[in-house]
C-alpha positions as a Markdown table, in Angstrom:
| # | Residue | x | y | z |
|---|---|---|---|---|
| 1 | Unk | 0.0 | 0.0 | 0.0 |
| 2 | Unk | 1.4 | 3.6 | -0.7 |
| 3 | Unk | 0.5 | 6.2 | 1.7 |
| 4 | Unk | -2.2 | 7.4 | -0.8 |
| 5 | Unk | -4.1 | 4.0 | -0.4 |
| 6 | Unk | -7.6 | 3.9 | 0.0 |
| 7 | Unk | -8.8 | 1.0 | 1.7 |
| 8 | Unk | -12.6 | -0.5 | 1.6 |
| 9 | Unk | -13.9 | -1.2 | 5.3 |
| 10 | Unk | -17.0 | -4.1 | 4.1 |
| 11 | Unk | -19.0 | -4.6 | 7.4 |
| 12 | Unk | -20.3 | -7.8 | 7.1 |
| 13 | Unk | -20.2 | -9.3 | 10.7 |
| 14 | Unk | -23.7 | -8.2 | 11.7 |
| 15 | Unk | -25.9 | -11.1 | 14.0 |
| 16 | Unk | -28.7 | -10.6 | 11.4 |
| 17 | Unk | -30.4 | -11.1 | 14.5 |
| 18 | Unk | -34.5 | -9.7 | 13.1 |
| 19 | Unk | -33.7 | -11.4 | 9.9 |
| 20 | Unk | -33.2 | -15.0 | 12.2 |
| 21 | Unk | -30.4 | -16.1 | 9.3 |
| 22 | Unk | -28.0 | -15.1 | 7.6 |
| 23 | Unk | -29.3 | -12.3 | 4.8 |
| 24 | Unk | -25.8 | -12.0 | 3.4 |
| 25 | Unk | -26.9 | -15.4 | 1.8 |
| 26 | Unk | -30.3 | -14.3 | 0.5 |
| 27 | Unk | -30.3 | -13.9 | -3.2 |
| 28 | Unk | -31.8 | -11.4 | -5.6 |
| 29 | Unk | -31.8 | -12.4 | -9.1 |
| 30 | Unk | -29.8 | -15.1 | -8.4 |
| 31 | Unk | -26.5 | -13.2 | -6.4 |
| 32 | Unk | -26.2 | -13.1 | -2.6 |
| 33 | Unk | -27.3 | -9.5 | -1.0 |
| 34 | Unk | -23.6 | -9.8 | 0.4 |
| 35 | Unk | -21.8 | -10.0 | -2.9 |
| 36 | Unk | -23.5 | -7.6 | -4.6 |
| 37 | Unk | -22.2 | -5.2 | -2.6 |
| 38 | Unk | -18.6 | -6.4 | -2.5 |
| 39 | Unk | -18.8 | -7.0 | -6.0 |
| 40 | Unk | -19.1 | -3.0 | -6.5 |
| 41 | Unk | -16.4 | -2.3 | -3.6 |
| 42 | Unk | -13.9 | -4.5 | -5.5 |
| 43 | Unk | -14.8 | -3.0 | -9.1 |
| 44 | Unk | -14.1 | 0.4 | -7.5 |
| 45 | Unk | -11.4 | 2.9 | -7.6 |
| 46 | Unk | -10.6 | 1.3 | -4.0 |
| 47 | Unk | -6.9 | 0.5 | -3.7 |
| 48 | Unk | -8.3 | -3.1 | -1.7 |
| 49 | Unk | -10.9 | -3.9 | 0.4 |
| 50 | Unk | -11.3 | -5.1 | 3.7 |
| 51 | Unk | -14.1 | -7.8 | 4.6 |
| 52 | Unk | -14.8 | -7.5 | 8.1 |
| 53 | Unk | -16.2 | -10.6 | 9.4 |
| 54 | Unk | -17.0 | -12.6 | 12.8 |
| 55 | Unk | -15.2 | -15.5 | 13.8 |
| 56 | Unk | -15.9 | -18.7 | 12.3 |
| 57 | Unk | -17.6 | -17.4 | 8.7 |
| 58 | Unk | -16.8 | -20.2 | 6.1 |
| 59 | Unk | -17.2 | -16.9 | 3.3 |
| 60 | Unk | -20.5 | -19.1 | 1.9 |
| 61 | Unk | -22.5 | -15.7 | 1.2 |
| 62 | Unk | -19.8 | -14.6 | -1.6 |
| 63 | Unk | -20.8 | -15.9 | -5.2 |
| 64 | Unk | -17.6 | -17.9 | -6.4 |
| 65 | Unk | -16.6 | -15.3 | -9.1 |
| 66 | Unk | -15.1 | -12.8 | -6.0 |
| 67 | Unk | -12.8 | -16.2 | -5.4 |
| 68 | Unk | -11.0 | -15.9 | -8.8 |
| 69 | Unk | -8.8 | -13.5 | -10.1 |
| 70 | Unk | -8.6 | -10.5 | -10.7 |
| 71 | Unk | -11.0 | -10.3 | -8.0 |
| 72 | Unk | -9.7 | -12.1 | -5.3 |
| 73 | Unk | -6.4 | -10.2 | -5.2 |
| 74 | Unk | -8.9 | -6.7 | -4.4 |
| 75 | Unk | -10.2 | -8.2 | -0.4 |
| 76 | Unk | -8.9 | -10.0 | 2.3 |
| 77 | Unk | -10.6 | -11.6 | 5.2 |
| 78 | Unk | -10.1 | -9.4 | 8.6 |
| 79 | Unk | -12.0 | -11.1 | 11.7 |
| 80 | Unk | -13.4 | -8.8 | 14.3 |
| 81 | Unk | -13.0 | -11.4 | 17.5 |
| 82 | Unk | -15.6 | -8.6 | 19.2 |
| 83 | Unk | -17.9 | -8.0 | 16.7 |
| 84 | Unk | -21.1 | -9.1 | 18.7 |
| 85 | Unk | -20.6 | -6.1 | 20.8 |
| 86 | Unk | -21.9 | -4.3 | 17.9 |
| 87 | Unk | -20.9 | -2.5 | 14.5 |
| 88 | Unk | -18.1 | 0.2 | 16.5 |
| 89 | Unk | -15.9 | -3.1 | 16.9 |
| 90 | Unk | -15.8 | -4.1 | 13.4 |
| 91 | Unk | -15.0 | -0.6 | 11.8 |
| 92 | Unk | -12.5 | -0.2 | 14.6 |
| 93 | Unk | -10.8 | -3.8 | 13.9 |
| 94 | Unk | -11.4 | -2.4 | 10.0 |
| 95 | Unk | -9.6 | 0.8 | 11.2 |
| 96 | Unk | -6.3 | -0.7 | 12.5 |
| 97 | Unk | -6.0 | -3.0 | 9.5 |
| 98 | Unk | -6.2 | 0.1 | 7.8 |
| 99 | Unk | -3.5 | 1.9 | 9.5 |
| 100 | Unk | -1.5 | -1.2 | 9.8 |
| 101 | Unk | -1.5 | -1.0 | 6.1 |
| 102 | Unk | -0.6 | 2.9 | 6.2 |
| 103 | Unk | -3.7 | 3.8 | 4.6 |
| 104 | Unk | -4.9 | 7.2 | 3.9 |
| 105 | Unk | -8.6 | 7.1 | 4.4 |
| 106 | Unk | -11.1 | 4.1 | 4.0 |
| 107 | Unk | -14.2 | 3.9 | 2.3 |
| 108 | Unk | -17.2 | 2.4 | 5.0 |
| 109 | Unk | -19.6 | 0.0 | 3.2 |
| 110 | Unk | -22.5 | -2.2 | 4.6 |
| 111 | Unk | -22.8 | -5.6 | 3.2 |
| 112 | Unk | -26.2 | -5.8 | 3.1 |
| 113 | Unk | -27.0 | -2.3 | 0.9 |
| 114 | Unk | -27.0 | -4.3 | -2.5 |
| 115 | Unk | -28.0 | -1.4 | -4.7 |
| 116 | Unk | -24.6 | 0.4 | -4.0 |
| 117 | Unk | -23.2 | 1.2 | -7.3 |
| 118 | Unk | -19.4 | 1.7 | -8.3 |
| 119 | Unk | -20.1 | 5.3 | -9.4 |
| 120 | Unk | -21.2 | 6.3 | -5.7 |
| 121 | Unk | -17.7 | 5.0 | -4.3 |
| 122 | Unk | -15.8 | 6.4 | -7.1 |
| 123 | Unk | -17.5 | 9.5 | -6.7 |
| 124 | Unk | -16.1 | 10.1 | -2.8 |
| 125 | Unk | -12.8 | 9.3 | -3.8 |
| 126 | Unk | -12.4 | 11.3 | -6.6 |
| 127 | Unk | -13.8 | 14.7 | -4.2 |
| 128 | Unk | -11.5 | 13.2 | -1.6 |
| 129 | Unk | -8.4 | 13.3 | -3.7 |
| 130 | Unk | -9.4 | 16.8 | -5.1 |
| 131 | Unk | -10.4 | 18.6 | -2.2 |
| 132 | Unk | -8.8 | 16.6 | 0.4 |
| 133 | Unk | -11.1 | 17.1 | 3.5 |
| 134 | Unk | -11.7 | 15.3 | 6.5 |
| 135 | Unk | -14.8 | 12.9 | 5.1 |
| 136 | Unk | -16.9 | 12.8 | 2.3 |
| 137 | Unk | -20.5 | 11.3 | 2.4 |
| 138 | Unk | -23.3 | 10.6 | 0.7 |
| 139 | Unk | -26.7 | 11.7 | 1.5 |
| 140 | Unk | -30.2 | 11.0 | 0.9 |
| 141 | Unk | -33.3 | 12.9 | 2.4 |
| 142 | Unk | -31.0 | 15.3 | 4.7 |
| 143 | Unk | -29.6 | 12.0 | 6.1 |
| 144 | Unk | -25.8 | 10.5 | 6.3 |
| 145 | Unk | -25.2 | 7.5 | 5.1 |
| 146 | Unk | -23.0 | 4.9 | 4.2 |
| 147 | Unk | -20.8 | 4.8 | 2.0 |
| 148 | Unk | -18.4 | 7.3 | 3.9 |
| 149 | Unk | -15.2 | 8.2 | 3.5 |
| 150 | Unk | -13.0 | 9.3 | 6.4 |
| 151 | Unk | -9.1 | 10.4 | 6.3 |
| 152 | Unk | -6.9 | 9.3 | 8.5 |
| 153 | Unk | -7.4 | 12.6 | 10.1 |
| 154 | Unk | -10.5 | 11.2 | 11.8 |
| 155 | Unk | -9.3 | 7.5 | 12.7 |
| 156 | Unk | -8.7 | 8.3 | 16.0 |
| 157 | Unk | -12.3 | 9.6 | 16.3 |
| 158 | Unk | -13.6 | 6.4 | 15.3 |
| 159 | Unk | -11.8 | 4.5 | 17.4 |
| 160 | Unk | -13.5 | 5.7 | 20.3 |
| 161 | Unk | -16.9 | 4.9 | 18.8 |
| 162 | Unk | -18.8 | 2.3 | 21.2 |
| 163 | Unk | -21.2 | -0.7 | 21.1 |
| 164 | Unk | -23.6 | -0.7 | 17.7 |
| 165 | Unk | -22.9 | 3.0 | 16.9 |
| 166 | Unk | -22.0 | 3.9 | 13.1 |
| 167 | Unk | -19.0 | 6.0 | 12.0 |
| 168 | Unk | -22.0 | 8.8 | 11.0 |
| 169 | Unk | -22.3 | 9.5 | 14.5 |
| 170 | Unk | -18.9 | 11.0 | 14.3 |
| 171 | Unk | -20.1 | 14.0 | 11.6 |
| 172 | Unk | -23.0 | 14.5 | 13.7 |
| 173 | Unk | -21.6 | 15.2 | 16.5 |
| 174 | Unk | -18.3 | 16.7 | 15.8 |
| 175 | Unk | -16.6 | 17.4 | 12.0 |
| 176 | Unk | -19.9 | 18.3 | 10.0 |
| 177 | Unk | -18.4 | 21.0 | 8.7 |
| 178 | Unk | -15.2 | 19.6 | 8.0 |
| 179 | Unk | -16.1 | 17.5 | 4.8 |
| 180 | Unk | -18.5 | 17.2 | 1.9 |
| 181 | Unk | -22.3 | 15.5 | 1.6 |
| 182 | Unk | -22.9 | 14.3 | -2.0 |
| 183 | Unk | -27.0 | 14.4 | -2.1 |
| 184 | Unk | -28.9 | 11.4 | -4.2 |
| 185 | Unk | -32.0 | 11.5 | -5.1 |
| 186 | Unk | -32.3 | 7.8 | -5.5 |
| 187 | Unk | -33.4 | 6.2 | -2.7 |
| 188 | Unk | -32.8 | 2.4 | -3.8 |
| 189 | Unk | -29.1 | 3.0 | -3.7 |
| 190 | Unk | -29.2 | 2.8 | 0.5 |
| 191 | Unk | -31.7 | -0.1 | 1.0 |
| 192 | Unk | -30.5 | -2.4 | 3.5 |
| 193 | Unk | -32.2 | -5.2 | 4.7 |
| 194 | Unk | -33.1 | -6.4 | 8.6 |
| 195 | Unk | -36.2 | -8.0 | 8.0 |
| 196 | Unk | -38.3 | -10.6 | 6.0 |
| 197 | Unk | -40.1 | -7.5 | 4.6 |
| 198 | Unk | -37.1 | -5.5 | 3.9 |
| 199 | Unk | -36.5 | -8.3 | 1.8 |
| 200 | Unk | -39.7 | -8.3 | -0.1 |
| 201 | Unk | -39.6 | -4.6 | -0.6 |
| 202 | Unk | -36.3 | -4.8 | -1.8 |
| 203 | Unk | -37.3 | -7.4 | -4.7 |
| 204 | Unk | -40.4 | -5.4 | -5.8 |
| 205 | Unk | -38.1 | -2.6 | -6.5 |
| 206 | Unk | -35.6 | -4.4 | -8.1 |
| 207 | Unk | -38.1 | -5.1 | -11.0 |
């Protein structure tokens, strides 16, 4: 990694506790939730991508194609041996990896927001590397929302987030007006799914 690097922080060690299984597994149009998102982390301008995980997941949610090259060269495997305290622990194992790795800011990404594209991850890179602030997020309906990106100016912050708090809570509360907000207008884009009937929703509006 140079000290420009980029790296992709993929949360995908949530309990999926309302869901009662694993929805990284659940399909739509025949790809896993959980690799349709990693799929457009790894096709990004993202220098590599880190696939947070809890301990003792066998991967079985990510569509064989991420397994060859030249995918499987873009992620590794980090384990967060404390994610069931709740999301803080997994972006702060994501966040030492990353510094480990002398990264200069990383990209945050939920694994179960399928309808992330590419363009929306290029797109805080590119104002990141011309502008050069703090963070750069994206927005929809006055509201924050992953994909972020954060500099390495604001790791430290996020390693004092706690139990299931998101890195957002940082901007909130702190650095608003130390970055950019990239509005959408396209809802779809931030679906995630906890429920059964996030699930349904989210294949009506996929056809």
């Amino acid at each position: 990694m140079t000290q420009t690097s980029i790296l992709g922080i993929f949360l995908a060690a949530g309990k999926s506790s309302r869901m009662g299984k694993n929805k990284l597994k659940m399909q739509i149009e025949q790809e896993t939730i959980g690799s349709l998102s990693l799929k457009a982390a790894i096709k990004s301008k993202l220098d590599s991508v880190l696939v947070i995980t809890k301990e003792g997941d066998s991967l079985d949610w990510i569509d064989r194609e991420l397994f060859q090259e030249p995918n499987r060269s873009k992620w590794t495997q980090v384990i967060s041996k404390e994610a069931i305290k709740g999301q803080s622990y997994s972006i702060k194992t994501g966040i030492q990896t990353a510094k480990g790795l002398g990264a200069a800011g990383i990209v945050i990404i939920l694994a179960d927001q399928p309808f992330v594209r590419v363009e929306m991850i290029n797109a805080l890179i590119d104002q990141y590397r011309y502008q050069r602030v703090d963070f750069v997020a994206s927005q929809f309906n006055n509201r924050i929302q992953p994909p972020i990106l954060f500099s390495e100016e604001l790791f430290r912050s996020l390693m004092q987030l706690k139990g299931d708090k998101g890195a957002r809570a940082i901007i909130r509360k702190d650095f608003y007006d130390k970055g950019i907000v990239i509005n959408y207008t396209d809802g779809k884009c931030f679906y995630d799914i906890d429920t059964e009937e996030d699930y349904r929703r989210l294949k009506e509006v996929n056809h």
